[in-house]
N, C-alpha and C positions, 0 to 999 in steps of 0.2 A: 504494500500500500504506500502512497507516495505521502512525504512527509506535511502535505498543504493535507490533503485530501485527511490523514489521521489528526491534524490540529483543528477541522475543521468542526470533524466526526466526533472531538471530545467540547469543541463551545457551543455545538448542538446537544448535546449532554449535559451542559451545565446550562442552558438555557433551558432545558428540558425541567431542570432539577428547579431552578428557583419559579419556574410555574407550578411545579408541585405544594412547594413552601407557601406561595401566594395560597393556593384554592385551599392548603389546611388551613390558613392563617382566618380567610374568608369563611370559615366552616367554625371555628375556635375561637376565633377573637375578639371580643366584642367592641375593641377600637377598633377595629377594621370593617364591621362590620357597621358602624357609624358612620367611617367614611365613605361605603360603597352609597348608603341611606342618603347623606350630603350631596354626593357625586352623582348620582342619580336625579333630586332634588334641582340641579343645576341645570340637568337638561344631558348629561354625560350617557353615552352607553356601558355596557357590562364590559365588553373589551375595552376601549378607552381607563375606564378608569381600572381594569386587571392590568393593562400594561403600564400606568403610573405606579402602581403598587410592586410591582416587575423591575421596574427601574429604582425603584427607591431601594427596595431588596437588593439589587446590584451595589447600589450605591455603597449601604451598608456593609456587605460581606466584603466588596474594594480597600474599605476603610480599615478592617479588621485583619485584612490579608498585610496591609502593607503594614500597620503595625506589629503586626506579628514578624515582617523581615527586616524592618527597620530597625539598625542598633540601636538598644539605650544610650542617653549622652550621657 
C-alpha cells in the first residue's frame, strides 16, 4: 500500500472515531444536548451543527496531543 494512500486510510479512521465520540456525546450529555436544542433553535440542521461539534472535538484532542509532546519548560 502506498504511503499517501495508508496516511490517508488512518485520518479517515480518526475522523471516523471523533464522529463516534460526537453521536455518544449527543446520546450522554446533556450540555451537548442543549447545544444541539440552541443550534437547532437558530434555524441550524443536524449535520451543520454535528460537524461544529466534530471540529471543536478536533480542536480539543489537537490541544491535548501537543501538550502531551511539548517539553515542560
Amino acid at each position: 500500500m502506498p504511503v499517501v494512500a495508508c496516511h490517508h486510510q488512518r485520518a479517515q479512521q480518526g475522523v471516523a472515531k471523533i464522529h463516534s465520540v460526537i453521536l455518544t456525546r449527543l446520546r450522554a450529555k446533556q450540555r451537548n444536548k442543549e447545544y444541539v436544542a440552541s443550534r437547532t433553535a437558530e434555524g441550524r440542521t443536524e449535520r451543520e451543527i454535528i460537524r461544529c461539534l466534530e471540529r471543536c472535538a478536533a480542536r480539543q484532542l489537537c490541544r491535548i496531543i501537543h501538550a502531551a509532546l511539548t517539553p515542560a519548560t
